[in-house]
SELUM-650984 format. One record per residue: residue in three letters; x, y, z of N, C-alpha, C, CB in turn; chain. Coordinates in steps of 0.02 Angstrom, whole numbers. Each point is the difference from the previous one (the first is absolute). Glycine has a CB too. Layout:
R  type    n_px    n_py    n_pz   ca_px   ca_py   ca_pz    c_px    c_py    c_pz   cb_px   cb_py   cb_pz  mol
R   ALA       X       Y       Z       X       Y       Z       X       Y       Z       X       Y       Z    A
...
// end
This chain:
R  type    n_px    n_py    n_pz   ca_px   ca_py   ca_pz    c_px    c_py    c_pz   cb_px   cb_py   cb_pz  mol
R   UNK    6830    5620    2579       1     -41     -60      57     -51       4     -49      95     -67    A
R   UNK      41    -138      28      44     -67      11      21     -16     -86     -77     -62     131    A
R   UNK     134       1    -137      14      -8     -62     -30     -59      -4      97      64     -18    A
R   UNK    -116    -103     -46     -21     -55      -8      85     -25      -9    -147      19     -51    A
R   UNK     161     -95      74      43     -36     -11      23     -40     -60     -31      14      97    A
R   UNK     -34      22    -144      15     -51     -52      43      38     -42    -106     -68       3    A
R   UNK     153      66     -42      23      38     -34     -31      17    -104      99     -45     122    A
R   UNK    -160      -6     -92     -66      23     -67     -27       0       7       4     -11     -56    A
R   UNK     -12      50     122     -87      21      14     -12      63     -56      -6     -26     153    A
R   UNK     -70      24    -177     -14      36     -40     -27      57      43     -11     -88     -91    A
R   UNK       8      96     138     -16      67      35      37      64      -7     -35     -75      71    A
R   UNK      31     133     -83      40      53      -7      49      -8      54     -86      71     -53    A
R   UNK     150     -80      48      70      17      24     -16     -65      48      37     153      -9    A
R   UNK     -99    -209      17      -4     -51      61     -19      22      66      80     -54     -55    A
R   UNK    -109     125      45     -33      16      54     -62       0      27      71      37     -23    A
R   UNK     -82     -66     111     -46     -26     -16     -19      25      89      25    -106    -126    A
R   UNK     -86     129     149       4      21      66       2     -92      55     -84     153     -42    A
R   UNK     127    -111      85      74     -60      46     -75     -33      17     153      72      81    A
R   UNK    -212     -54     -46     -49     -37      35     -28     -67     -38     -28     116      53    A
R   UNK      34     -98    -136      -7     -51     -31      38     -47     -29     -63      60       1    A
R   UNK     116     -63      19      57     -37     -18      -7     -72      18      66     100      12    A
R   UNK     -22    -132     -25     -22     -71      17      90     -15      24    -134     -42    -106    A
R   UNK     138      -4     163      83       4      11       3     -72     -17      34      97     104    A
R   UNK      31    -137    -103      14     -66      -2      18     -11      50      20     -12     -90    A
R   UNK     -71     -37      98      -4     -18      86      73     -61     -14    -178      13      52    A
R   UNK     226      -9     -61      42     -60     -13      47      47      34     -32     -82    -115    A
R   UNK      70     143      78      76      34      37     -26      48       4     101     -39     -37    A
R   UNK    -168      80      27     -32      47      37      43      77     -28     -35     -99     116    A
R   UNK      65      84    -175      30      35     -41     -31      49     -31      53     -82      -4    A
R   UNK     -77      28     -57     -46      36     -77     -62      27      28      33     -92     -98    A
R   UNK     -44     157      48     -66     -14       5     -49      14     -49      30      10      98    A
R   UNK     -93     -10    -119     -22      -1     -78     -67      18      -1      74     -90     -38    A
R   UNK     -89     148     -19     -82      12       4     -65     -33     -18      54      77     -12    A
R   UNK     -46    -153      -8     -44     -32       3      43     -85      -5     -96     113     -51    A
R   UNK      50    -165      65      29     -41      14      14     -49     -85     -55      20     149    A
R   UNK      36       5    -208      13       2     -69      75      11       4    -116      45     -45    A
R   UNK     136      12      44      73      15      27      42     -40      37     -42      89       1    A
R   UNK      21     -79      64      62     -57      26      -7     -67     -17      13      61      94    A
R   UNK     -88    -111    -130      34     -52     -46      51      13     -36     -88     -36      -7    A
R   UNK      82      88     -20      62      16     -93      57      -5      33     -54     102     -89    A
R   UNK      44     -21     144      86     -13      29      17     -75      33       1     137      39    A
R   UNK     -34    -157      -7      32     -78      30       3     -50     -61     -60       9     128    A
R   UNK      33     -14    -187      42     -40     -37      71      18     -54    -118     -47      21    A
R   UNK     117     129      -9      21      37     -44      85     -12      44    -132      93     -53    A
R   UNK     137     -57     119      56      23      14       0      -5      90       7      80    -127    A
R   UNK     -70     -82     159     -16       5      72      17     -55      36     -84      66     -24    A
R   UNK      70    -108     -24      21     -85      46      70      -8      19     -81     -68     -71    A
R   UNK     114      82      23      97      14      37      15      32      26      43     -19     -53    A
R   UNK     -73      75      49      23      38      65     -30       1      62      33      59     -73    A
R   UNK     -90     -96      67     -52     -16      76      76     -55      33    -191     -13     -55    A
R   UNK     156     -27      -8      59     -59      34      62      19      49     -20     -53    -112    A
R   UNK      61      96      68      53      26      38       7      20      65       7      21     -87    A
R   UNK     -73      57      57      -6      32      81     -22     -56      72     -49     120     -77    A
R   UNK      20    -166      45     -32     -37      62      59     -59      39    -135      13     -71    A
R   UNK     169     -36       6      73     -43      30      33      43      37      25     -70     -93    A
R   UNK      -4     137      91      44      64      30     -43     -10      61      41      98    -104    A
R   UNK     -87     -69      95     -55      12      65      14     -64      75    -112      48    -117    A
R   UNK      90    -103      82      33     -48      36      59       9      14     -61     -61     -38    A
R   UNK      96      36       0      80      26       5      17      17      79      -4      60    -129    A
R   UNK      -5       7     116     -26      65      54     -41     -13      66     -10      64    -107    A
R   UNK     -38     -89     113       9     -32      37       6     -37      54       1      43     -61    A
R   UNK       7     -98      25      56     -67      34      79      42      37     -43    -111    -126    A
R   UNK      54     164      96      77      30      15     -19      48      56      62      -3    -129    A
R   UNK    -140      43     125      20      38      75     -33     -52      43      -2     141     -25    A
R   UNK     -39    -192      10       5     -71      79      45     -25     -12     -99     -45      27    A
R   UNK     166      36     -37      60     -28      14      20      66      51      31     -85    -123    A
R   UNK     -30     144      80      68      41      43     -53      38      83      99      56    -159    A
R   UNK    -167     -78     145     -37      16      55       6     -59      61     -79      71     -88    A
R   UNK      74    -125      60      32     -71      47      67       5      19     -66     -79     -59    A
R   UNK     100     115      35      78       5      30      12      54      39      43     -49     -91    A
R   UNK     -68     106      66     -11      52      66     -34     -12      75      -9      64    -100    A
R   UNK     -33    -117      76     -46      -5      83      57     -42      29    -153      -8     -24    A
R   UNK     191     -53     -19      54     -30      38      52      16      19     -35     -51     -36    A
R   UNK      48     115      29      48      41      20     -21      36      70      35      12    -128    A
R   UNK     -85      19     117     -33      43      54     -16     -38      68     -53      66     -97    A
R   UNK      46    -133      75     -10     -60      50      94      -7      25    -137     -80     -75    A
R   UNK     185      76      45      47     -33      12      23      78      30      12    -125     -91    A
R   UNK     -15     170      81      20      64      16     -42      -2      75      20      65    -137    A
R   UNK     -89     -67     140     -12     -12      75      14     -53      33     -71      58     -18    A
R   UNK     104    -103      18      36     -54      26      80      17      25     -81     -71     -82    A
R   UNK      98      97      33      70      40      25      -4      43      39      40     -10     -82    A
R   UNK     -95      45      83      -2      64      53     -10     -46      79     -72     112    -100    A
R   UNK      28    -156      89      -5     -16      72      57     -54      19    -133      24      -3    A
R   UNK     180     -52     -24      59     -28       6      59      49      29     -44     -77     -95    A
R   UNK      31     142      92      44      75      17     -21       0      87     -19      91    -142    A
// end
C-alpha cells in the first residue's frame, strides 16, 4: 500500500494500492491516487516543493560533474607523474 500525496485526499488515511499510484514525472518525488489529486496538491502546495527538489537535483548534479571532471584530472596528472619517476 502507498500514501496518496495529497494531503486531502478523501481516501481513508490516503491509502491507495502503490501499482495504482500515479508519480510526478517532474522530481519523481510525490505520489497520488488519482490524477484529481495531484491537480489539488500541485496547485495547493506540490509546485514549491517540485520546484525546489528539482533546482537541488540539478544543483547536485552539476557538483558531482565538476568533482567527477577533477578526479579524472588528477588521475591523469597522477599518471603523468608516475611515468616522470
Amino acid at each position: 500500500m502507498g500514501v496518496c500525496g495529497n494531503p486531502e485526499c478523501t481516501l481513508p488515511g490516503g491509502k491507495v494500492e502503490r501499482k495504482g499510484m500515479l508519480q510526478c514525472i517532474r522530481c519523481r518525488e510525490a505520489y497520488y491516487c488519482s490524477r484529481k489529486c495531484q491537480e489539488a496538491s500541485w496547485s495547493s502546495t506540490h509546485k514549491q516543493c517540485c520546484d525546489l527538489r528539482v533546482d537541488l537535483q540539478a544543483k547536485f548534479e552539476a557538483a558531482e560533474k565538476a568533482t567527477l571532471e577533477i578526479c579524472d584530472k588528477l588521475v591523469v596528472d597522477l599518471q603523468l607523474l608516475s611515468q616522470l619517476s
